[in-house]
C-alpha positions in Angstrom: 6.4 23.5 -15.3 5.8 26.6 -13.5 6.1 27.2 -9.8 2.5 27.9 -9.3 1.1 25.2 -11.8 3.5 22.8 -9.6 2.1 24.5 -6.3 -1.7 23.9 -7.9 -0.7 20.2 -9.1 0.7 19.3 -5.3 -3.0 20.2 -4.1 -4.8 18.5 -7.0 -3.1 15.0 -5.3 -4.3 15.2 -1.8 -5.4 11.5 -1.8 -2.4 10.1 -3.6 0.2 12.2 -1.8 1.4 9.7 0.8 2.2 7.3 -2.3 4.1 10.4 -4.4 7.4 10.2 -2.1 9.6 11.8 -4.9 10.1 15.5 -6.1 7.2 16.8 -7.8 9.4 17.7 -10.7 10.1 14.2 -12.0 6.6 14.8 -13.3 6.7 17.3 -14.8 9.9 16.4 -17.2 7.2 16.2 -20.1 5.3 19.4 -19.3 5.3 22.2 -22.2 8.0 24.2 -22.1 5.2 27.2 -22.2 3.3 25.9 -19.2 1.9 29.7 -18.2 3.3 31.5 -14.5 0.0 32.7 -13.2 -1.5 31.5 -9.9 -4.7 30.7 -11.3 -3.2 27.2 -13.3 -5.3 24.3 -12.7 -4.0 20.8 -13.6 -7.0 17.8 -13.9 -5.5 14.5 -12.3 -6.3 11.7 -14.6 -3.8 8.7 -13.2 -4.5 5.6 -14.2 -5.9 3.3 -11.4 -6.6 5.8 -9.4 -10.1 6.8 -9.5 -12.2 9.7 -7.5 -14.9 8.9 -4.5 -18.4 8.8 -4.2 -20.4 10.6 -7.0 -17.6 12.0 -8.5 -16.7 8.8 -9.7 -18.9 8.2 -13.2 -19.5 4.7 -11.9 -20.9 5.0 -8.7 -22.4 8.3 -10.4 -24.3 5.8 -12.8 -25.3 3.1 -10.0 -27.0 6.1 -7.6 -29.3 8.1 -10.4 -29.6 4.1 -11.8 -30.9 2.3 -8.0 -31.5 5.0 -5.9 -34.3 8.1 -5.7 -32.3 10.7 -5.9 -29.9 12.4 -8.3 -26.6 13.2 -7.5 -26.1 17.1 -8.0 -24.3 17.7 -11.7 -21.7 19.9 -10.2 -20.5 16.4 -8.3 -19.7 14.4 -11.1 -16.1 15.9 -12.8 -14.1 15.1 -15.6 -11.4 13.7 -13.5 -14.5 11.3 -12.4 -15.2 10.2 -15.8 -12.2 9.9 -17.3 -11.0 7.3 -14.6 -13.5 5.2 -16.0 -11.0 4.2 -18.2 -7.6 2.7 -18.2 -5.6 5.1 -19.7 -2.2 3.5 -20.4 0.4 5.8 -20.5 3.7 5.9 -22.7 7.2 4.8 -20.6 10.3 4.8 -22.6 12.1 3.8 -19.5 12.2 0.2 -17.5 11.3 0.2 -14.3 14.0 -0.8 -12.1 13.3 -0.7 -8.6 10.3 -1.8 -6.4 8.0 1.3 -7.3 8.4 3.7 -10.0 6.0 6.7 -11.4 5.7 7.8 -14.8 4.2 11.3 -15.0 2.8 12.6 -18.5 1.3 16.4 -19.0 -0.3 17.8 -21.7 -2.6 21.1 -22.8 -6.3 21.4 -22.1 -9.1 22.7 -23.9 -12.2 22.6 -22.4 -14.7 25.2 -23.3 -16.5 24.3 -20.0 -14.0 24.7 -18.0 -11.6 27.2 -19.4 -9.7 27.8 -16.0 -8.1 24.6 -16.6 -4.9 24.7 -18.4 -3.5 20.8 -18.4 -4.4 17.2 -18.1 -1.6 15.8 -15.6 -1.6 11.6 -15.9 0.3 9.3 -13.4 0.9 5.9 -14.2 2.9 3.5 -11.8 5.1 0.4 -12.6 7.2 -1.9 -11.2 10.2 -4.7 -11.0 8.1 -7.1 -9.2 8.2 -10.8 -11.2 3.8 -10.8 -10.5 4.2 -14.9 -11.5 6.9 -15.3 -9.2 5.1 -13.2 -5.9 4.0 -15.9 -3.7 1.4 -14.6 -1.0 1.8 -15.5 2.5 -0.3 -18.1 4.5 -3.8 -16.6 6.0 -5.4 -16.8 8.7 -9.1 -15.0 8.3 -11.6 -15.1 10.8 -14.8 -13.5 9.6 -17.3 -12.1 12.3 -21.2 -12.3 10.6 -23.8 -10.6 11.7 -26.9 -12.9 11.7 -29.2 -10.6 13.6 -32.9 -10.7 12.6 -32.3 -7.4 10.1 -30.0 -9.7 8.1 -33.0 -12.6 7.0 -33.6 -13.2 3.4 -31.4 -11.2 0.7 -29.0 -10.3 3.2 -28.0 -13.6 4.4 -28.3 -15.3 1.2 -25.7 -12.6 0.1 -23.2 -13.3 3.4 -23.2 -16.9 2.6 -21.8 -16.3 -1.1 -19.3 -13.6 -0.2 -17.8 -16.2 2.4 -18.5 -19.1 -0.1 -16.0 -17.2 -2.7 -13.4 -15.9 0.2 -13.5 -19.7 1.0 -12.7 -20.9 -3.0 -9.7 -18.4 -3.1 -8.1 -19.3 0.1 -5.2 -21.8 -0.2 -5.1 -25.4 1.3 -2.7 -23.7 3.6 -4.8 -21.3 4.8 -6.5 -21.4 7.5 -10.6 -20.2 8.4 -12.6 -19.7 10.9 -16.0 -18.0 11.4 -17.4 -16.0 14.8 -21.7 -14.7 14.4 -23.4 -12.4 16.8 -27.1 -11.6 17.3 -28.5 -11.7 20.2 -25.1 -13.3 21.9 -21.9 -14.2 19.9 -20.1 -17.7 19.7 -17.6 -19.4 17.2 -19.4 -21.1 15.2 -16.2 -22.6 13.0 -13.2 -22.5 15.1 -10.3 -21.1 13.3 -8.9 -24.5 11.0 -6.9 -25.4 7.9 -8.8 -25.5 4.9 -7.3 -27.9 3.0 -9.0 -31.1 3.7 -12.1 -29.3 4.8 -13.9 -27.2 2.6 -16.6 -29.7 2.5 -17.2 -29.1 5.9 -16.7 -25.6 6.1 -19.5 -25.0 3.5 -21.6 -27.0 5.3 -20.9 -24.8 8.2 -21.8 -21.0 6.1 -25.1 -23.0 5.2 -26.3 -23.3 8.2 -26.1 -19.9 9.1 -29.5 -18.6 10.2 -30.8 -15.3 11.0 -31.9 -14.3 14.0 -32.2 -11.8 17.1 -30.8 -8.6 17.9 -27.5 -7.0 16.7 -24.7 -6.9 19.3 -22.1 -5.9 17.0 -19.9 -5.1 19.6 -19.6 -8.8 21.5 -19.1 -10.1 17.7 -16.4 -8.1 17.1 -14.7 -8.2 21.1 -14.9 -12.1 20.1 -13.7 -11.6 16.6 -10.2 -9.9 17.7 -10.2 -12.6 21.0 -10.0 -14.9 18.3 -7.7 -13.5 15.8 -5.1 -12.7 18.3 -5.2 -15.7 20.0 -4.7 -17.6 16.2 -1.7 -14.7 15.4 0.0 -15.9 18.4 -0.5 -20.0 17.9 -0.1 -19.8 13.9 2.3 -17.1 14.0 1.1 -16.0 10.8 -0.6 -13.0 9.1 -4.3 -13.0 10.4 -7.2 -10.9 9.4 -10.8 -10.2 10.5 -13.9 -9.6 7.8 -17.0 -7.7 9.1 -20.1 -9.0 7.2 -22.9 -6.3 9.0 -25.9 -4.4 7.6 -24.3 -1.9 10.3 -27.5 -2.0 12.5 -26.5 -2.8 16.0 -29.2 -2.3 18.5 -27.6 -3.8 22.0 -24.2 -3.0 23.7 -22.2 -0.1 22.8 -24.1 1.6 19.5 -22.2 4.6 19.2 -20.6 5.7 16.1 -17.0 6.3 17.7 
């Protein structure tokens, strides 16, 4: 691979450049041996699993122009976008033998489109990790829920399932615990174990009501008063989910 076509790849992975920590060149091992030297080479990045933002991507492209009134602008959507739609498994002749490994593949393009790109560059990433042997560590989750009056109905309805499901794939060693804010902010489950329960902790996301204003900002103060004060108890790995339309109207409102 040229110098330049490397130079043009290294800028084509902006978002995935903290994960590539080895030399550009182990991905270009299969690159033509007539990859061209002019500073105009463009490479497309089609790695698997990772996928481009916002409209670019062909799903989210799909859902706007499907449930929203607008269009996204045509130049938005690219071929990078729609080919991550899907998974394209890439040949490895080689075992992976540590904890992360990359296998680069590179081959010509011919786009009549697009004619100042010259090669399709795909990344696919592997591992030594025994997945059925991986056992996750305990959890602690508080989740803070917004049950201001701009959450009623849909909103609500669709709060109680998400914490419904985050409750069926927790362990019996986990534990749970639930803070709301609206007008004021309180615990209403303090944090718990779940095995032995989950009766009771569904009970609990039933009775959440909407009501009141938004003060997102005593939720969340709470939220972390009560996450830190279960890390230091449990000693365990602890972690705080948002549920918010992101409307908060008392307190500090303030983007930053």
């Amino acid at each position: 691979m040229s110098r330049s076509l490397t130079r043009n790849f290294a800028l084509s992975c902006t978002a995935i450049g903290a994960l590539l920590l080895t030399d550009v060149a182990l991905l270009a091992q299969d690159a033509p041996a007539d990859a061209p030297e002019d500073d105009e080479s463009v490479v497309i990045v089609t790695g698997a699993r990772i996928r481009q933002g916002g409209s670019q991507d062909i799903r989210q492209f799909r859902s706007i122009s499907l449930n929203q009134s607008f269009l996204p602008r045509s130049d938005s959507l690219t071929i990078e976008g729609l080919l991550g739609e899907h998974d394209l498994a890439l040949p490895n002749d080689s075992a992976c033998d540590q904890l992360f490994c990359i296998n680069g593949q590179a081959m010509k393009a011919d786009i009549p489109s697009r004619p100042q790109d010259n090669y399709f560059v795909g990344l696919g990433f592997d591992s030594n990790a025994d997945a059925t042997a991986l056992q996750a560590e305990p959890l602690s989750l508080v989740a803070v829920v917004d049950k201001s009056g701009s959450m009623s109905g849909a909103k609500t309805e669709r709060v109680k399932e998400a914490l419904l499901e985050a409750l069926a794939k927790m362990r019996d060693g986990d534990r749970f615990g639930i803070v709301v804010f609206g007008s004021d902010t309180s615990v209403l489950l303090p944090v718990g174990d779940v095995g032995g329960n989950r009766e009771m902790i569904t009970e609990v996301i039933g009775s959440i009501e909407a009501e009141g204003s938004t003060y997102m900002e005593a939720g969340l103060r709470q939220g972390f008063d009560v996450a830190f004060a279960e890390q230091a108890q449990s000693k365990r790995k602890t972690r705080i989910m948002l549920l918010t339309d992101e409307q908060p109207n008392v307190g500090n409102v303030k983007p930053e």
